[in-house]
C-alpha positions as CSV (number, residue, x, y, z in Angstrom):
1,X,0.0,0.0,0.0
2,X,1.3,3.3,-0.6
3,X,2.2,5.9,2.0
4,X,-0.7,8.6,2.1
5,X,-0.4,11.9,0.5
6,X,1.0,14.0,3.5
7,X,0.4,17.3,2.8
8,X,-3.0,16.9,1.2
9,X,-4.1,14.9,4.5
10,X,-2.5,17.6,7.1
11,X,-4.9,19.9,5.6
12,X,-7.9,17.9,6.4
13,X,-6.6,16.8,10.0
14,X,-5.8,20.4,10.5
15,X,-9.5,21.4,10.0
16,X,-10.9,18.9,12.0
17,X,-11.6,19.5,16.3
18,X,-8.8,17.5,18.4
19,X,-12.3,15.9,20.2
20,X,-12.8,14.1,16.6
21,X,-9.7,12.9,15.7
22,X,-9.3,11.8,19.6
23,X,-12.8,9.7,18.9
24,X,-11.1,8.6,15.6
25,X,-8.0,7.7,16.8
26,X,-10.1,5.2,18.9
27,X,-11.8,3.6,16.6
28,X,-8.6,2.4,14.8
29,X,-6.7,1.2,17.9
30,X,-4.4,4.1,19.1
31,X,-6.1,4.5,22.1
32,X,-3.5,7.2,23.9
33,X,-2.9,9.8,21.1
34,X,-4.5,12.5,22.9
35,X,-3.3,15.0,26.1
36,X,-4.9,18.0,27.6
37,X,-2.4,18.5,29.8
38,X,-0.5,20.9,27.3
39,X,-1.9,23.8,27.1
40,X,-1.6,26.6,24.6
41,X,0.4,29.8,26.0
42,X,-2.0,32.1,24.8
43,X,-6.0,31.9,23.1
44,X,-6.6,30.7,19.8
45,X,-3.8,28.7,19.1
46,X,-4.3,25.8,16.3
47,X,-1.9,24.5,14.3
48,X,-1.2,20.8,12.4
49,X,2.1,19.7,10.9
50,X,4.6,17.3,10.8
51,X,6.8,16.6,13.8
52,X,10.3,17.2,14.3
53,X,11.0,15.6,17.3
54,X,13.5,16.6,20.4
55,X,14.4,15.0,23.6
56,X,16.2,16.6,26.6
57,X,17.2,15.6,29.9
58,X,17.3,18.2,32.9
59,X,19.0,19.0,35.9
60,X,20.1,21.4,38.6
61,X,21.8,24.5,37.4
62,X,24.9,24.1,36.0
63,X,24.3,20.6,35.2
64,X,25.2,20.9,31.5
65,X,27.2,23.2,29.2
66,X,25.4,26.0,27.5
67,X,26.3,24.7,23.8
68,X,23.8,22.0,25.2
69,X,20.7,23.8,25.2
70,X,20.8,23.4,21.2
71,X,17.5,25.9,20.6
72,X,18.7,27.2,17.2
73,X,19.3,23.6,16.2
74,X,16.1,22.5,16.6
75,X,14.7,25.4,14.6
76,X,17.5,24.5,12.3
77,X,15.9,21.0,11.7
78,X,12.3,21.8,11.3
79,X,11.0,22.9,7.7
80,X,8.1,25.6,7.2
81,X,5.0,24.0,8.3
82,X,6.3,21.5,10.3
83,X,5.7,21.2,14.3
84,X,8.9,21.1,16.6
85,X,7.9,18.2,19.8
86,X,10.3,18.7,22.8
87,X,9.6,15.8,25.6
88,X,11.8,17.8,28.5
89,X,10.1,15.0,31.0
90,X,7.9,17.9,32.6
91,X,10.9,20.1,33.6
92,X,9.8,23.3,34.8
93,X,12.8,25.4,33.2
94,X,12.2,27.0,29.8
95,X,13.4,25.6,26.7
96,X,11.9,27.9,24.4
97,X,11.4,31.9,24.8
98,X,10.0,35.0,22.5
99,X,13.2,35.4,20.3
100,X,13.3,31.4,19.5
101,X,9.4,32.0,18.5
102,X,10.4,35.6,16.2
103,X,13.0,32.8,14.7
104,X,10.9,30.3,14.2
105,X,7.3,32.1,12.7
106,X,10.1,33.7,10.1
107,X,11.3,30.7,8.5
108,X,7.6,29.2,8.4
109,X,7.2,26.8,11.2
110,X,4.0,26.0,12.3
111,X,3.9,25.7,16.1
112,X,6.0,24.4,19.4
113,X,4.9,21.8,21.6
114,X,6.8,21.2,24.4
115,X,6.3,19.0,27.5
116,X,8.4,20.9,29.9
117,X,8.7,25.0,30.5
118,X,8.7,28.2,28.0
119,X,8.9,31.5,28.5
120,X,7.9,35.5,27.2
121,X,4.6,34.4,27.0
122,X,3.8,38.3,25.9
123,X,6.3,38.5,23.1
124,X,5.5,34.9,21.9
125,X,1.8,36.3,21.4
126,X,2.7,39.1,19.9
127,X,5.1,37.7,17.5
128,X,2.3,35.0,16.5
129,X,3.7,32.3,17.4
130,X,1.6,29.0,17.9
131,X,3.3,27.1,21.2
132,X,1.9,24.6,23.5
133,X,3.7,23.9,27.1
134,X,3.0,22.2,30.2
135,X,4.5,25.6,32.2
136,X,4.7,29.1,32.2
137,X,8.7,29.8,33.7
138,X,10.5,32.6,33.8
139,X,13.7,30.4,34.7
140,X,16.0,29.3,31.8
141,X,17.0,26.0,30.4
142,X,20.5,27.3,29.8
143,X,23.1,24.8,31.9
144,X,19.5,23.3,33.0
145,X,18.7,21.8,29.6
146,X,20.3,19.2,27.4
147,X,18.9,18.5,24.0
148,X,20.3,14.4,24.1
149,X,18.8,13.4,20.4
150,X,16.7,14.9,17.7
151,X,14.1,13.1,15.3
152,X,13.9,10.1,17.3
153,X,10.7,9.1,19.0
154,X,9.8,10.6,22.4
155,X,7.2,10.6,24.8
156,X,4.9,13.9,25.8
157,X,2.6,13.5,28.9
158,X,2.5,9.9,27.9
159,X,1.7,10.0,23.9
160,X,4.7,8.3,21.7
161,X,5.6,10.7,19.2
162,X,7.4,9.4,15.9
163,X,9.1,11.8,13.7
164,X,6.9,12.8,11.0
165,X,3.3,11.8,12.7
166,X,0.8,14.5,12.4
167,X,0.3,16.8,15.1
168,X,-2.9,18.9,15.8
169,X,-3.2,21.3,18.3
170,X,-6.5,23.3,19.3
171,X,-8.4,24.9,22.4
172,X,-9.2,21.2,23.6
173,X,-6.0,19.6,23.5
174,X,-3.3,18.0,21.2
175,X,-3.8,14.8,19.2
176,X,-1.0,12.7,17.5
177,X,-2.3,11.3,14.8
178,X,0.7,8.2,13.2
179,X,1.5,9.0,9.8
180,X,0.3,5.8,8.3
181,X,-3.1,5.5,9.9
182,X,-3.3,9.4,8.8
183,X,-5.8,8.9,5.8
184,X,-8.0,6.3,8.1
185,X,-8.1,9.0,10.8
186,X,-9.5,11.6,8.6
187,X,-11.7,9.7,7.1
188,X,-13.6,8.8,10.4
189,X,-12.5,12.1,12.0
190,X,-14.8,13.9,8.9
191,X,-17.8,11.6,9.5
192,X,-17.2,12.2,13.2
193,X,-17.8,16.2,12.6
194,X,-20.6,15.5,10.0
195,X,-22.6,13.9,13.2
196,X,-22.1,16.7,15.1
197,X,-23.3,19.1,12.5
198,X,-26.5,17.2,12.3
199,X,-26.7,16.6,15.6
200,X,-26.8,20.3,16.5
201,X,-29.4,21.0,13.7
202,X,-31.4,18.3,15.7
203,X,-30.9,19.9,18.6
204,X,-32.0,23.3,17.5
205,X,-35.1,21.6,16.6
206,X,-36.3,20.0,19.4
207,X,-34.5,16.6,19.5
208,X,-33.4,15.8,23.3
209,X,-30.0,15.7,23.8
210,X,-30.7,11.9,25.4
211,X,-32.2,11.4,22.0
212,X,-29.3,12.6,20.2
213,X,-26.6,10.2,21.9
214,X,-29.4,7.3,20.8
215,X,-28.9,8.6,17.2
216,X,-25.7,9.6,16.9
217,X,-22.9,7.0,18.2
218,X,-20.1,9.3,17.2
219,X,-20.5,12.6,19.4
C-alpha cells in the first residue's frame, strides 16, 4: 500500500476539532494519542504539521554546558509547516522563549509543543507564534537543559511521538495522529464532525439531547 499523501491529508486533520480525531483515533486502535495536559500559552492557538521531534534531559543549574541547550538547532531541523515536539520529562525550566518563537514564525514553522517549560509568553503572542507547554517559567534551560537526540521518538505526557506523525493542536488539547493511519483517521475524524453538525441541527429543533446520543454514536 502506498504511504498517504502528507500534505493533502494535514490539511484535512488540521480542520478537524482534536475531540474528533481523539474519537477517531479510537476507533482504529491508538487509544493514547490524545493530552490535555499541554496547554496553549495564549488563546486561539491551532496548528497541524509534521513533527520534528526533540528529547532533553534536565537537571540542577549548572548541570550541562550551554552549547547544550541546542534551541537554534532544533529550529534548524524543522521545515516551514512543520511542528517542533520537545519531551523535556515535565521540567519546569524554559526551553523555548519569545526570540526562539520571532526565529521560528520567520522561517515558516508552524507551532511548538513542548512538554516541559517556556517563556515571554507576551512577546510569543505578539510575535504569532503558535506554542503549547506544560508551564509558564520565567527560569532558563541554559546549563539546565540538554537536548540528548533529535528526530527520534519521544514521549509527551504519555503519547509516543514518531518523527513525522501529524500533530494537531487546538483549544481542547493535542492529538498525534501516526502518519500511516493518517488517511484512516481523517476519514472517520470527517464523519465524526458530519454527526455533530446534524446533531446540532437536531438539537436546535427539538431533539433531546438523550435522544441525540441514541442517534448519533459518534459525538
Amino acid at each position: 500500500m502506498s504511504a498517504p499523501a502528507l500534505p493533502k491529508v494535514i490539511t484535512r486533520l488540521g480542520a478537524l476539532a482534536t475531540s474528533a480525531l481523539a474519537n477517531a483515533l479510537d476507533s482504529v486502535g491508538h487509544h493514547n494519542h490524545a493530552t490535555c495536559v499541554l496547554r496553549p500559552v495564549y488563546s486561539g492557538v491551532r496548528f497541524a504539521g509534521r513533527a520534528v521531534t526533540v528529547r532533553e534531559s534536565a537537571g540542577d543549574y549548572g548541570s550541562f554546558q550551554s552549547e547544550d541547550f541546542r534551541v537554534g538547532e532544533m529550529i534548524d531541523a524543522a521545515a516551514p509547516g512543520e511542528i517542533i515536539v520537545v519531551a523535556a520529562g515535565g521540567a519546569k525550566v524554559s526551553t523555548w522563549g519569545g526570540m526562539a518563537s520571532l526565529a521560528a514564525k520567520e522561517k515558516g514553522i508552524a507551532g511548538l509543543v513542548v512538554d516541559g517549560g517556556v517563556r515571554d509568553q507576551e512577546e510569543i503572542e505578539s510575535f504569532g507564534f503558535p506554542v503549547f507547554a506544560r508551564h509558564l517559567t520565567p527560569t532558563t534551560g541554559r546549563t539546565r537543559l540538554k537536548v540528548e537526540a533529535m528526530n527520534v521518538p519521544v514521549e509527551i505526557d504519555g503519547v509516543r511521538v514518531e518523527p513525522g506523525d501529524i500533530i494537531v493542536a487546538d483549544g481542547t488539547g493535542i492529538a498525534c495522529v501516526p502518519a500511516a493511519s493518517s488517511t484512516q483517521v481523517a476519514e472517520i475524524a470527517e464523519a465524526c464532525a458530519n454527526d455533530d453538525q446534524q446533531a446540532e441541527k437536531e438539537i436546535r429543533a427539538g431533539l433531546s439531547f438523550s435522544e441525540a446520543m441514541k442517534k448519533f454514536r459518534r459525538i
